[in-house]
N, C-alpha and C positions, 0 to 999 in steps of 0.2 A: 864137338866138345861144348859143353856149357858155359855161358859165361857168368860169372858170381860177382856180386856189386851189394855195395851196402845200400841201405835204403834210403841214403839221400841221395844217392846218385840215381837214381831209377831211372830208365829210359822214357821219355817222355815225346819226343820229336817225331811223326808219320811221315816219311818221305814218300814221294813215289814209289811206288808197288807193281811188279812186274806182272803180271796175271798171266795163270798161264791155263791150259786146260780148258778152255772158255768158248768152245765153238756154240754157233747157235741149235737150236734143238728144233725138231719139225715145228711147224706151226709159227714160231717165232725166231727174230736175229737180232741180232745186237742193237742195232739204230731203234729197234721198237720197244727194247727192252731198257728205259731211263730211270725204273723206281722198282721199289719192292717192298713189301713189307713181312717184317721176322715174327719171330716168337723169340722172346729173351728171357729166357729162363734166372740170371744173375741179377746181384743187386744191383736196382736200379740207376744207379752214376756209372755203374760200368758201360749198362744197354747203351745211355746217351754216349759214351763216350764211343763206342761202338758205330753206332749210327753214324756221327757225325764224320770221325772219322775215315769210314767209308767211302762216304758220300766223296771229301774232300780227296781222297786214292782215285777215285774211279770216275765221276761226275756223275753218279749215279746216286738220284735221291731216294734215301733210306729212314723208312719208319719204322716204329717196334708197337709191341705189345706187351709190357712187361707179366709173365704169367708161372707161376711158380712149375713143376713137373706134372704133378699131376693137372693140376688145370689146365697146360696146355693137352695133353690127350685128351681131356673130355671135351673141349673148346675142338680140338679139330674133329672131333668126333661129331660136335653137332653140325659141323660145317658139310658134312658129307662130301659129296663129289662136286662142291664148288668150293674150293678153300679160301679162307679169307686172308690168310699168309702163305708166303715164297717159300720160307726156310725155319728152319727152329735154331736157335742158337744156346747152346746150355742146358743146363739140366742134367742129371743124370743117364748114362747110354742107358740103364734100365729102359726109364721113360720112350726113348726113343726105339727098344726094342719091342717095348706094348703098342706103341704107336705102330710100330711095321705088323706085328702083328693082327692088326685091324684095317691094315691095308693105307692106311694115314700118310708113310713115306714111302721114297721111291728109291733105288739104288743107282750110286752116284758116286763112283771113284776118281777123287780130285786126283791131279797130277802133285799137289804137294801133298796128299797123305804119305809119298814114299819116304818122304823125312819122318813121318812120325811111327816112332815102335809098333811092334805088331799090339804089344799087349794092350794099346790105346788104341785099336780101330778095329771095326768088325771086319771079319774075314771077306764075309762077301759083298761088303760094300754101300750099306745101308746106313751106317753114322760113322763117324771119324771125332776124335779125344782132339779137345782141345785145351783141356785142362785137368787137372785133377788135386783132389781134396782127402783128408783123411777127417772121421767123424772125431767130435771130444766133449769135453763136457766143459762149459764155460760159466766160472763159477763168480759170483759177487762174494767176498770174504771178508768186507763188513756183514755182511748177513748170516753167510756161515758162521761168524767166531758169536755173533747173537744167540746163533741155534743152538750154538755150542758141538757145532762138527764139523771137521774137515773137508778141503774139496776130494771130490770123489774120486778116488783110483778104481776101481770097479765097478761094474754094472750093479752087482749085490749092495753096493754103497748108495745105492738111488731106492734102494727098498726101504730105510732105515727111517722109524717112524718121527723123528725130528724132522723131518724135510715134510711134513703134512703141506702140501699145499704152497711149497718151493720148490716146485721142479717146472717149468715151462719147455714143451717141445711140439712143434708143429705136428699136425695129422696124416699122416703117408698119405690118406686119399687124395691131398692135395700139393704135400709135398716130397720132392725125392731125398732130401734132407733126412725127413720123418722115417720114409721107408728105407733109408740107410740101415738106421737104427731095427728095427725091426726085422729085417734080413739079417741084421748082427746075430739074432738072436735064434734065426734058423740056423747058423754055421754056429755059433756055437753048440747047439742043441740037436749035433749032427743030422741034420735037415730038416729036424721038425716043426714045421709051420704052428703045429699045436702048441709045441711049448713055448713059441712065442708070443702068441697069442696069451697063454698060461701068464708068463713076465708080466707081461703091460696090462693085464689085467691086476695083479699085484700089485706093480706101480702105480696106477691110476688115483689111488688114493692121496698120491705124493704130488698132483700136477694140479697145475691152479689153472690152466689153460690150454688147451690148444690150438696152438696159432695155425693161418693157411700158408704163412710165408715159411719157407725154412730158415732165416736166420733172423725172425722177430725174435723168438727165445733168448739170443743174445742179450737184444736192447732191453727186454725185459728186468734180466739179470742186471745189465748195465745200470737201471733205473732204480735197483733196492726192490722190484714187485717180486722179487722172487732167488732165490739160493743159486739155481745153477738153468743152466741155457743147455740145450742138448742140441748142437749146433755142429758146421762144420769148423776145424782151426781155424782156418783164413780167416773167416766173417769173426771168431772172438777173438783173432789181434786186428784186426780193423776196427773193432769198437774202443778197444784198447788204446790204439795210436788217436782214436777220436778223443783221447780223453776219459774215457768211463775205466782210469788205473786201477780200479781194486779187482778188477778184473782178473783171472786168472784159468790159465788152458790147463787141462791135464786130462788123458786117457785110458781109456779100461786096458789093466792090466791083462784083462783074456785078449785083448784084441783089439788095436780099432778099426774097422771097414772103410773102405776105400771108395770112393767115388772118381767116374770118370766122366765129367762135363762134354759133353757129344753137341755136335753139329750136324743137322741132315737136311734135306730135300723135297719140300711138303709135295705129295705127289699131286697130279693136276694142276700146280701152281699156275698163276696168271703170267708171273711171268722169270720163265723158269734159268733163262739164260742168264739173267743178274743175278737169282740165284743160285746159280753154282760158279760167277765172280766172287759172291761172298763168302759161298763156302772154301775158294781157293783162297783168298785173300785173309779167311780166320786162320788158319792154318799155319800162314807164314810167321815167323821171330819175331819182325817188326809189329804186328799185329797182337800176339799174343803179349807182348812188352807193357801194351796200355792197361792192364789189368793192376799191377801194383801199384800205376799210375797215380790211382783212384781208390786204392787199400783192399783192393780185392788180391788177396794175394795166394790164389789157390796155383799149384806147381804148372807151368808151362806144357806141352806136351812136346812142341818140336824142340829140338835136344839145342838148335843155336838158341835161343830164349834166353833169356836172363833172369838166375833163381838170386831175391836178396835175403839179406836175413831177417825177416820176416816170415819168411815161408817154409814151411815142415821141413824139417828133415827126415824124409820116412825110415831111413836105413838106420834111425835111433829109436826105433818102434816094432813093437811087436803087434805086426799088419796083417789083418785075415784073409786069405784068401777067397773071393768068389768068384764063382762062375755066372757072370754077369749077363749072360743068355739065360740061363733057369731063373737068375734074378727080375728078368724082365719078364718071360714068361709066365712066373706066378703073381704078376705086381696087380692084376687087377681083381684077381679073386682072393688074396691074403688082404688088401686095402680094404676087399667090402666086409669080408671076414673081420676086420680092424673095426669099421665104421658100425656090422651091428654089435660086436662080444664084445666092445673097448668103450669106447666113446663114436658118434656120431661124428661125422666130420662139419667145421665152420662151416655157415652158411654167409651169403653176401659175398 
């Protein structure tokens, strides 16, 4: 059973952490296995917070690379068969099912995925949910009531030529944010890649940027540079609780697409036995607890976690279904599809 807590109370304290599942793997054992380095897909106060305490559970020291979805696949991609990180933490399972698909991760059934729902881990064992997110549109309304338009209840409400050049959302190529949005648009569009491609061509005209992070769009909004953020919830009530009040969440009445932040196993790791300490260790309540810590407040996956009020309620939403296997498997040929018929993706 869950436990619910207002958001001053948020769990903050990492005690000792029981590890379980953690035998050593050929080649390597525990005494030779003292560091590792991730891919951390989340906002970056989450990563350190991650890291540190880690390190402080296990005495195992922990460094990240902070890299949005897509960048970490093309990052392990150039690494080939000598990878430069252990583990990927975050990000869309998408991500990590294009990543399997390239041979990038390895399969890895922790002993505490058994706490977590089937519908949050792959069946056979190649990433495990450790969070999840619903998409929205996150709007500044000093800006909107300027424009002279409401925040947007529908996807069709981002087409509306008052928002010329007020709409900011990152670019699927490099984030799984982006490509939330964009798969939104194949389920609606009963599977057709074209006609999403079709949308965001339309909209394009609305967007003043697109970002490589998935939740800059927020701060953007936050800042007055623009009408509306096309972000995950969590990340526009975390800018919210930062201060940026005029802020406001609201989602497409068709639907809004669901994200499942995954955890996996960089295959040929260096060193691969701390890495799957961490991936047992992201999995546990106490672990996943540090996320609202720090205003990340996307939904917990293991059910003892604690959800405050801050955090969606998805069961007051009308949430679309995906099949998040086909999602990953078209993610790198609809991206490039995006990147020539849309906009190019950020560079740097």
């Amino acid at each position: 059973m869950r436990r619910y807590v207002s958001k001053a109370a948020a769990f903050f304290a990492l005690g000792a952490l029981a590890m379980t599942g953690c035998s050593a793997t050929d080649g390597a054992t525990a005494s030779e296995d003292k560091s590792l380095t991730f891919v951390c897909s989340p906002q970056e106060d989450w990563c350190q917070l991650v890291a540190s305490e880690f390190s402080k559970a296990t005495g195992i020291k922990a460094d990240y690379v902070r890299l949005s979805g897509g960048e970490a696949v093309a990052r392990l991609t150039a690494s080939g068969d000598t990878p430069e990180f252990d583990a990927w933490f975050g990000g869309g399972a998408d991500g990590h099912i294009a990543a399997q698909a390239e041979g990038l991760i390895e399969k890895f059934v922790p002993e505490n995925a058994a706490q977590i729902p089937a519908e949050y881990k792959d069946s056979e064992g190649y990433w495990t949910g450790i969070y999840a997110g619903a998409l929205s549109f996150c709007s500044n309304t000093d800006v909107l009531n300027t424009l002279g338009v409401s925040a947007p209840e529908s996807w069709d409400d981002l087409l509306d030529p008052k928002l010329k050049k007020n709409i900011a959302m990152a670019h699927p190529g490099t984030s799984g944010t982006a490509y939330q949005a964009v798969w939104s648009q194949v389920i609606l569009n009963d599977g057709s890649q074209d006609a999403s491609i079709e949308y965001f061509k339309k909209m394009h005209s609305n967007v003043l940027q697109y970002s490589k992070s998935g939740s800059a769009p927020g701060q953007m909004a936050g800042r007055g540079e623009v009408g509306v953020g096309v972000i995950f919830a969590q990340d526009c009530q975390k800018f919210i609780n930062e201060g940026f009040t005029q802020l406001k969440t609201t989602f497409p009445k068709e639907g809004a697409s669901f994200e499942v932040g995954a955890v996996s196993l960089i295959k040929n790791a260096k060193h691969p036995d701390a890495a799957k300490k961490f991936i047992e260790w992201s999995l546990t309540a106490e672990a996943q607890d540090l996320a609202a810590t720090v205003g990340s407040y996307s939904i917990p996956t293991n059910p003892e976690a604690t959800i405050t009020d801050d955090m969606v309620d998805t069961s007051k939403l009308n949430m679309l279904k995906a099949d998040i296997r086909e999602m990953g498997e078209a993610r790198n040929e609809l991206t490039a599809r995006f990147d020539r018929e849309v906009a190019p993706a950020p560079k740097g």
